[in-house]
C-alpha positions as CSV (number, residue, x, y, z in Angstrom):
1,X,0.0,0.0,0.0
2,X,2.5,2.4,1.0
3,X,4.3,1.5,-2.4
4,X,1.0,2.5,-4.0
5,X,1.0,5.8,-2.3
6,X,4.1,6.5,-3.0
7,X,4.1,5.9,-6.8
8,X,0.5,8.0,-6.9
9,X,3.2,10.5,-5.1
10,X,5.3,10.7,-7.6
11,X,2.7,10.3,-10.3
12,X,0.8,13.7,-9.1
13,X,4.8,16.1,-8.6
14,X,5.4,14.9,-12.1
15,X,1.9,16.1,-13.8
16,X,2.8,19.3,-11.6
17,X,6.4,19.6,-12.8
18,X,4.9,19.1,-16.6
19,X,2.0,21.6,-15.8
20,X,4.3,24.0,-14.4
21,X,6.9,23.8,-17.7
22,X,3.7,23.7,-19.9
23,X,2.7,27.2,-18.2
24,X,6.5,28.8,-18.8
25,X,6.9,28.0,-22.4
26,X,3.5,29.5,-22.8
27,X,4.3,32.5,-21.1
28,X,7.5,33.2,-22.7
29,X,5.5,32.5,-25.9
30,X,3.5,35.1,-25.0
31,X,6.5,37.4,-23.5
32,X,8.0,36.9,-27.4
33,X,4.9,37.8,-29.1
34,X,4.8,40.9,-27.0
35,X,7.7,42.1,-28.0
36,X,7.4,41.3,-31.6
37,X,4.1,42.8,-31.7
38,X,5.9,46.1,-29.4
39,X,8.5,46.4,-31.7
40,X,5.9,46.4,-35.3
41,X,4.0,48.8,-33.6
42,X,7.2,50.8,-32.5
43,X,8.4,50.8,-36.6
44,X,5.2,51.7,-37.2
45,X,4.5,54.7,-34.9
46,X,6.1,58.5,-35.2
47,X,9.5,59.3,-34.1
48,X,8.6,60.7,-30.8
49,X,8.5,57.2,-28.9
50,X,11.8,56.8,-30.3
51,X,13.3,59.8,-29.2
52,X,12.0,59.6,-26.0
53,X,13.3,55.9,-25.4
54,X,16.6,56.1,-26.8
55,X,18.6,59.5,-27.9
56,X,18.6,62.8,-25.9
57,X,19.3,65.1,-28.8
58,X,16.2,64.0,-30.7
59,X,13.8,66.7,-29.9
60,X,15.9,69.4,-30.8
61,X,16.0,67.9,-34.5
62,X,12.0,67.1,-34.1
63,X,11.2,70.9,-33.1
64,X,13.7,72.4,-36.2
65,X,11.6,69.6,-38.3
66,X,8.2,71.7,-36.4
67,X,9.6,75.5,-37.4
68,X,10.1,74.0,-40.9
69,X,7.1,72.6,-41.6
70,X,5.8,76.3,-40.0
71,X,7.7,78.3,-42.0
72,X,7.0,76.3,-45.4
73,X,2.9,76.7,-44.2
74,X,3.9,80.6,-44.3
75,X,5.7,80.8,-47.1
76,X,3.1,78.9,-49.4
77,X,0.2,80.9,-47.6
78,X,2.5,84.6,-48.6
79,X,2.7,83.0,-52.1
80,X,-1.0,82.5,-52.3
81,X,-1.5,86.4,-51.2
82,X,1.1,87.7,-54.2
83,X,-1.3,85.6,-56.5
84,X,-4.3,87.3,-55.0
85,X,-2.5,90.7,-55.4
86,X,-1.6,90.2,-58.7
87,X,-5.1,89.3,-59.4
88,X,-6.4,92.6,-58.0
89,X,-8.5,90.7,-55.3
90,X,-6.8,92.7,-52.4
91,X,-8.8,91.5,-49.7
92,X,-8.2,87.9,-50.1
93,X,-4.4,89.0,-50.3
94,X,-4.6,90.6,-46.8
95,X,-6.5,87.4,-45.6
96,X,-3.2,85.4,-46.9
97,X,-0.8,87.9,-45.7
98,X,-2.2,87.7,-42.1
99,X,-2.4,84.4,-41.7
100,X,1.9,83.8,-42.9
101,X,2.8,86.6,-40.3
102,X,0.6,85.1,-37.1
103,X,2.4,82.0,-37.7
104,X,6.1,83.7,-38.9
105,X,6.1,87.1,-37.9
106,X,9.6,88.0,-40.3
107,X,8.5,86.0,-43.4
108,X,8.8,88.6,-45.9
109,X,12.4,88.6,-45.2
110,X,12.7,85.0,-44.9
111,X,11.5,84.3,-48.4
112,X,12.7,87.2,-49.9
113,X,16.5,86.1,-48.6
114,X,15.7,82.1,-49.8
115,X,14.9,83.6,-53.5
116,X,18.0,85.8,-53.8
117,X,20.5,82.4,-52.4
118,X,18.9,80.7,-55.0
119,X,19.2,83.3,-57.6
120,X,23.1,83.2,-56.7
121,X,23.3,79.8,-57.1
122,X,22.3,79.9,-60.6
123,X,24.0,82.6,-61.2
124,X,27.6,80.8,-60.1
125,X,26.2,77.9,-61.5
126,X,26.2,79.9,-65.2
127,X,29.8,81.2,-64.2
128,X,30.6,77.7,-64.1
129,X,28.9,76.7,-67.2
130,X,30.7,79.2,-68.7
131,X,34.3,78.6,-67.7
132,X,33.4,74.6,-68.5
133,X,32.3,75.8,-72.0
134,X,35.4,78.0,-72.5
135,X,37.7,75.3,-71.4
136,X,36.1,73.1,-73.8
137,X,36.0,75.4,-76.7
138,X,39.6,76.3,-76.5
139,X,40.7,72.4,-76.1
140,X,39.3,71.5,-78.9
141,X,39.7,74.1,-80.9
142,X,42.0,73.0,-83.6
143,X,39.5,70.1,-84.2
144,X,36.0,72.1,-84.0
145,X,37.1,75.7,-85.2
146,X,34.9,75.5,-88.1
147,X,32.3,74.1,-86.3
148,X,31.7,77.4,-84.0
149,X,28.4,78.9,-83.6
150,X,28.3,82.8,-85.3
151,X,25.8,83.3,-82.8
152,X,28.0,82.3,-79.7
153,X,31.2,84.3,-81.0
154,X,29.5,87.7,-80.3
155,X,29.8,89.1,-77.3
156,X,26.9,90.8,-76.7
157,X,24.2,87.8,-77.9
158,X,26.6,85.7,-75.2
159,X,26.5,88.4,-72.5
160,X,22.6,89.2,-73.2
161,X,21.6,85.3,-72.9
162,X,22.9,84.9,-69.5
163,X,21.3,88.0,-68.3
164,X,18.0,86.8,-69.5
165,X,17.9,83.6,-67.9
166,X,18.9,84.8,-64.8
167,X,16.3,88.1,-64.7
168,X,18.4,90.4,-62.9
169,X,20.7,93.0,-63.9
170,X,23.5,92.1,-62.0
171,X,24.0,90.5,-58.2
172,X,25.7,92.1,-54.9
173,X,28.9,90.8,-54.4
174,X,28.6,90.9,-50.4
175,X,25.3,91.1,-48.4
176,X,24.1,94.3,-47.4
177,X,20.6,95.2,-45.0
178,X,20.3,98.3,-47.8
179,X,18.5,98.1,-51.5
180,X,20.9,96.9,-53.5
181,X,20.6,98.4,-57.3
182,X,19.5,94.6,-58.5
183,X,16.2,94.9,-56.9
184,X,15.5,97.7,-60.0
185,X,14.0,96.7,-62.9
186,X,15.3,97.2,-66.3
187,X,12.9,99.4,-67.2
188,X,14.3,102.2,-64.7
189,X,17.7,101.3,-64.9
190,X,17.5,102.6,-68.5
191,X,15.5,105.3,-67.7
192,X,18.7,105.9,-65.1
193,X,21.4,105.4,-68.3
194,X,19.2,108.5,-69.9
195,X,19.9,110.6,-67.1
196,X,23.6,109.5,-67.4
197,X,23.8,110.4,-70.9
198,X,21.9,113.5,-70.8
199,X,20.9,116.1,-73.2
200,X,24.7,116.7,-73.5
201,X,25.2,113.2,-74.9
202,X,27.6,112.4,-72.5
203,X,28.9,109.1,-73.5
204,X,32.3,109.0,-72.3
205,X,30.0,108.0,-68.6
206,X,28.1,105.3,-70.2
207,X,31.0,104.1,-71.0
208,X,32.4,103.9,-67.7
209,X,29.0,102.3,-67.0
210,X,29.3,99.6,-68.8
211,X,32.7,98.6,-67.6
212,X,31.2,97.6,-64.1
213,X,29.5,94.4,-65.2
214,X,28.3,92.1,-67.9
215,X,24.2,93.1,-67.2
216,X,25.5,97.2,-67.3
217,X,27.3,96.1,-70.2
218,X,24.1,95.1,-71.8
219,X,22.3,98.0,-70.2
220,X,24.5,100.2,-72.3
221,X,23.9,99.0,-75.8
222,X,20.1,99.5,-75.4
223,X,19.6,100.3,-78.8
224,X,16.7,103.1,-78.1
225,X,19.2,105.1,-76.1
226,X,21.3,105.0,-79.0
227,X,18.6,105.5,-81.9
228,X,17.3,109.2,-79.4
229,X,21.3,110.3,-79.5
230,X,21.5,109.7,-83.1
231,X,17.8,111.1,-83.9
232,X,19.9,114.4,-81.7
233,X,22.3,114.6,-83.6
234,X,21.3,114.4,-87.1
235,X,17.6,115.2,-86.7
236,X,14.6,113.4,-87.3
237,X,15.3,112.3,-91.1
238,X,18.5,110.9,-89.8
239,X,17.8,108.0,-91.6
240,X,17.9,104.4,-90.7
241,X,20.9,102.7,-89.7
242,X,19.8,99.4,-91.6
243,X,21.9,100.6,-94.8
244,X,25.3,101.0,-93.7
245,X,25.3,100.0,-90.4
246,X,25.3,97.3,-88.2
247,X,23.2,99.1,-86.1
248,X,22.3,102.9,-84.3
249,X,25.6,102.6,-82.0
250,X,27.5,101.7,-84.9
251,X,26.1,104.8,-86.3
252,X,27.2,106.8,-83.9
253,X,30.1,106.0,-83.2
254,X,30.9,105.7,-86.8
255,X,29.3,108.3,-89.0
256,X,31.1,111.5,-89.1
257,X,29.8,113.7,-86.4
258,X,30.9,116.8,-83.7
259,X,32.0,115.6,-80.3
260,X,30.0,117.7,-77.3
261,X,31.7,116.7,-74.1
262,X,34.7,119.3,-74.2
263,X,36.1,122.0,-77.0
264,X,38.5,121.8,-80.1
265,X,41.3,124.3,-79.4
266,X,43.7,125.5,-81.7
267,X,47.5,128.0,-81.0
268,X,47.9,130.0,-84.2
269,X,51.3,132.4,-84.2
270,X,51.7,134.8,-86.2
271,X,54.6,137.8,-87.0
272,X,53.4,141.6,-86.7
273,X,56.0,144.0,-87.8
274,X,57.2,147.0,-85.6
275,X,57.5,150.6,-85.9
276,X,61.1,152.2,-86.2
277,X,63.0,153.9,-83.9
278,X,63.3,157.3,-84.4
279,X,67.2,156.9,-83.8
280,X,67.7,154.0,-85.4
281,X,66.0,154.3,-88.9
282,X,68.1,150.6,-89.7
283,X,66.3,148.5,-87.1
284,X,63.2,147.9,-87.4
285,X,61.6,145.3,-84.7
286,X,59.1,142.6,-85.1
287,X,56.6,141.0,-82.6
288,X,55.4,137.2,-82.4
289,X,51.9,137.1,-81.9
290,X,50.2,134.2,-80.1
291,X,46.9,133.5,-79.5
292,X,43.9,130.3,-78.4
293,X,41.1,129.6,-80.5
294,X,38.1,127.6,-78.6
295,X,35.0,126.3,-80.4
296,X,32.1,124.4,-78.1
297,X,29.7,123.2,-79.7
298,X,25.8,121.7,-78.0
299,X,23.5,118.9,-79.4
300,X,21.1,121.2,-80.0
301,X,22.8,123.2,-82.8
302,X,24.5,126.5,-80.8
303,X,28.2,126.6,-80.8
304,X,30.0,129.1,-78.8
305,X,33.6,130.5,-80.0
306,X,35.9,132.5,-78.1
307,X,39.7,134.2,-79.2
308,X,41.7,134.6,-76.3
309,X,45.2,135.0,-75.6
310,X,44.9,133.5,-71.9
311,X,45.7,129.5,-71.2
312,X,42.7,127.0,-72.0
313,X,43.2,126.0,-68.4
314,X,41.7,129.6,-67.9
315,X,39.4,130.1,-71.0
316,X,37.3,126.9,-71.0
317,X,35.5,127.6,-68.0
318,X,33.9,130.3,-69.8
319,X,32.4,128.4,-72.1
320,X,30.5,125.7,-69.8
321,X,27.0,127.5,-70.3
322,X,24.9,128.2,-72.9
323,X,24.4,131.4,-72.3
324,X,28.3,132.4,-71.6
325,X,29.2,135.5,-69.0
326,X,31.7,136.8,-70.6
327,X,30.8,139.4,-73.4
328,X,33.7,138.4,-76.0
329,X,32.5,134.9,-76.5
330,X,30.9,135.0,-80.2
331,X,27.2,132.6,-80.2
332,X,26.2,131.2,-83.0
333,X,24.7,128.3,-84.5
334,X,25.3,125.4,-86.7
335,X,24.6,122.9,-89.2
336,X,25.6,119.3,-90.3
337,X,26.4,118.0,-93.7
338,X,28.1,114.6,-94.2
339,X,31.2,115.4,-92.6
340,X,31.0,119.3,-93.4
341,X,30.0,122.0,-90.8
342,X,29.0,125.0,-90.9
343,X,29.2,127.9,-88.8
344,X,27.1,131.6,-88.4
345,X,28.3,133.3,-85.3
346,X,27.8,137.2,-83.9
347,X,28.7,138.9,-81.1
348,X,27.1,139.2,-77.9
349,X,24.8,142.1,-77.8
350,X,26.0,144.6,-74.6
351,X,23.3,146.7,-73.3
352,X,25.2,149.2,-71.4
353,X,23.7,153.0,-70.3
354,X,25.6,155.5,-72.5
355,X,26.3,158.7,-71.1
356,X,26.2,161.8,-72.6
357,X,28.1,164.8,-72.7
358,X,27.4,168.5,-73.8
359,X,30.2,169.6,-75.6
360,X,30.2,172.7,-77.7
361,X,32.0,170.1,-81.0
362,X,30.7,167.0,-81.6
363,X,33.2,164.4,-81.8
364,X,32.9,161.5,-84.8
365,X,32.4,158.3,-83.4
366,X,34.3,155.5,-84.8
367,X,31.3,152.8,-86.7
368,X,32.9,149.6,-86.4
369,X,29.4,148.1,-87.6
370,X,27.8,144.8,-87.1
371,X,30.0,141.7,-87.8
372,X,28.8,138.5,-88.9
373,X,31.6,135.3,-89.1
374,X,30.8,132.9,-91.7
375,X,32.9,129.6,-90.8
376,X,33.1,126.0,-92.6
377,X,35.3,123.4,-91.2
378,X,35.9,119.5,-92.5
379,X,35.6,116.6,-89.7
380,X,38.5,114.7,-89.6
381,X,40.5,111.7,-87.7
382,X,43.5,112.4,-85.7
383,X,45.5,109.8,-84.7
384,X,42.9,106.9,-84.2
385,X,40.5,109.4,-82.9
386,X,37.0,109.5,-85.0
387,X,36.2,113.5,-85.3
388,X,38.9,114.9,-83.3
389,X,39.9,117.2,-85.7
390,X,38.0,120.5,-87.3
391,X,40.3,121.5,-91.5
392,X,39.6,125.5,-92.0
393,X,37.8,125.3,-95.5
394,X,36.5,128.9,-95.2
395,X,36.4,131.8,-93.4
396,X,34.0,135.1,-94.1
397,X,33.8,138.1,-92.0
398,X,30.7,140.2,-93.2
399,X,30.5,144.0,-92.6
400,X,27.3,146.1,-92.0
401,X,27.7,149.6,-91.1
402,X,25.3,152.3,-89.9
403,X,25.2,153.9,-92.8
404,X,24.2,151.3,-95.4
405,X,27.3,150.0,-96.9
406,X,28.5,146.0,-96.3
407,X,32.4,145.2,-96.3
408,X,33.6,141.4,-97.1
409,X,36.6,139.8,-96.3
410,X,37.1,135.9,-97.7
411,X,39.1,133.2,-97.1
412,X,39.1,130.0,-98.0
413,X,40.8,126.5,-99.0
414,X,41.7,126.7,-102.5
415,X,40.8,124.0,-105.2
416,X,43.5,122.1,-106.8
417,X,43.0,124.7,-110.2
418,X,43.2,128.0,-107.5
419,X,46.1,126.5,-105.6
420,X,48.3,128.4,-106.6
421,X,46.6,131.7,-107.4
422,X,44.9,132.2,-103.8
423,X,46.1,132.5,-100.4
424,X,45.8,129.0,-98.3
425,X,43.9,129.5,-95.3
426,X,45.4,126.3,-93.8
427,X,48.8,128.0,-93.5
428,X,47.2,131.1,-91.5
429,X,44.8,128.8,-89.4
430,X,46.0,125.8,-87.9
431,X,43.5,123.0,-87.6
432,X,41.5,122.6,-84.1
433,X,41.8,119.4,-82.2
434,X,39.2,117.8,-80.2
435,X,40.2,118.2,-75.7
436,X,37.4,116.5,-73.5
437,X,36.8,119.0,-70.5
438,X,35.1,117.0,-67.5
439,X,33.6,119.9,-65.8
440,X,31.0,120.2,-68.9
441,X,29.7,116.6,-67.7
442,X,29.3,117.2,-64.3
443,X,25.6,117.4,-63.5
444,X,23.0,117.1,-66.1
445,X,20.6,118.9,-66.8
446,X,18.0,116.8,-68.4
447,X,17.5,113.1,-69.8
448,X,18.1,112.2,-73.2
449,X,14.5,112.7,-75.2
């Protein structure tokens, strides 16, 4: 019996031992399917648990990820309120404005600075482009040299491509909190190159302009500036500069014309005899006479002359304004042909208060009469300089007096027949040469029209 017992014992620990095994396996069954199912549910749920659990630097990243998605909300909704404003529907636009500052108070600025980095980066971009495609072009350019685009040779059809595909006249070259002159469009900056040029057609400044960059560059062969300086020049019935040249710079610069931003000067010397001493009847002395001759001419047609014996340093000052302060400057006016001018100049009227005496004789009065100078001159290159230099080709001094009568005195070039028979006006005269005076181009006055 006890045997019985015993083995019954036994029987009932072992179905407990088995039980009790049975139960772990299941529960670290379960216990792995817990943390199979924790870990799906972990791969499947946001990044916060994750951050939380394992690394401490985490939220930092999951904030800047918060202010990102924030400021790209207030970007798109300050987008949407340009396209309303555009549109004309204002009150929509103010509803879109308001809602991008509440949630970024500084957006303007923000998106304003995110369009101009990526503006630079497209400019560099084409810098590098280009560099790439002038390396390439000059390594293979014993193979491909007749293979060359016309169109990419030029200069300016190069120059004008990049400007247009990056829309902006030019870039600052460090940052700056003012308006740079890139935020302008090109509309006023050639309104700005008028101002530059000026009724004086001062182009001597454009062309400083146009050294600064590749989009002033372009800037400065606007071809309507150039068509209004030729149409000033030559007149309306200038012509069209689709027969001879390439285009209305070309005609400027090419087709004879007067320069306007200084004076042509010329030194003539001449001998004058003495009078002999009344103790010596065997010498008789002689004088060299030197004097300046300045000619300043406008767009406009006046032209201002003035015969001095002084230093230009001291004499061109006087002929900066139209209408000149000193009384011994002759005005005029004058007239184009091909490469021909012509000149009509008198002297200033002087209205002075004339005093008169009673005296028992009347004393004659010396008529000097009323002089008119009658001047042509041929435009000519000196020394690699287009229309530097005014030829004498004639020179007329009419007479009138008081009384009726009219005195002429004439001088001109001779022709190759009357060479020898006439006096030569280019041995008396000297030729005038072209000396640019800055202080005529200092301020201006008015725009080019």
């Amino acid at each position: 019996m006890n045997h019985c017992s015993e083995s019954s014992d036994d029987l009932d620990e072992g179905d407990e031992e088995a039980s009790s095994l049975q139960d772990g396996t299941n529960i670290e069954d379960a216990l792995t399917s817990f943390r199979e199912q924790w870990q799906r549910e972990l791969t499947i749920s946001p990044k916060r648990d994750i951050a939380r659990t394992h690394s401490p630097k985490q939220p930092s990243i999951e904030v800047a990820s918060d202010e990102a998605s924030i400021e790209s909300r207030a970007k798109n909704l300050f987008l949407k309120g340009i396209e309303h404003e555009q549109s004309r529907k204002f009150y929509e636009a103010i509803q879109f404005y308001k809602r991008a500052v509440q949630l970024v108070p500084d957006i303007e600025v923000r998106l304003y600075e995110s369009t101009k980095a990526k503006t630079r980066d497209r400019f560099d971009a084409d810098d590098k482009l280009d560099t790439l495609d002038n390396d390439y072009s000059t390594s293979n350019d014993s193979e491909n040299y007749n293979e060359v685009d016309e169109e990419e040779t030029d200069l300016y059809l190069k120059l004008s491509k990049i400007v247009n595909r990056n829309q902006c006249v030019c870039f600052p070259k460090f940052e700056q909190s003012t308006t740079h002159i890139s935020a302008l469009p090109m509309e006023i900056v050639l309104y700005i190159l008028r101002w530059v040029v000026s009724s004086d057609l001062d182009f001597a400044s454009l062309e400083m302009f146009s050294r600064v960059c590749r989009g002033f560059y372009i800037s400065a062969q606007d071809a309507e500036i150039w068509r209004l300086a030729c149409v000033r020049v030559w007149g309306v019935n200038c012509g069209t500069c689709e027969s001879k040249y390439q285009s209305w710079r070309d005609m400027y610069l090419q087709r004879p014309r007067l320069r306007y931003n200084g004076c042509y000067i010329n030194k003539t010397s001449y001998i004058r005899d003495g009078e002999n001493n009344f103790q010596d009847h065997f010498y008789r002395p002689w004088h060299l006479v030197e004097y300046f001759r300045y000619l300043r001419f406008f767009p406009e047609g006046r032209v201002l002359m003035l015969t001095s014996t002084d230093e230009p340093q001291n004499c061109v000052n006087s002929l900066r304004n139209r209408v000149p302060r000193n009384t011994s400057v002759l005005i005029g006016h004058y007239r184009l042909h091909n490469n021909y001018v012509t000149l009509v100049l008198k002297r200033q009227e002087t209205k002075g208060i004339n005093f008169t005496y009673r005296r028992k004789k009347r004393e004659s009065v010396h008529d000097s009469g009323e002089q008119t100078f009658h001047i042509e001159f041929e435009i000519r290159k000196h020394r690699r300089r287009i229309n530097s230099q005014l030829k004498w080709i004639s020179y007329s001094i009419f007479t009138k007096y008081k009384n009726g009568q009219e005195a002429k005195i004439c001088l001109k070039e001779p022709s190759v027949r009357e060479f020898g028979a006439s006096p030569h006006i280019g041995s008396r005269y000297p030729p005038l040469k072209f000396s640019r005076s800055k202080s005529y181009t200092q301020e201006s006055e008015a725009p080019l029209q």
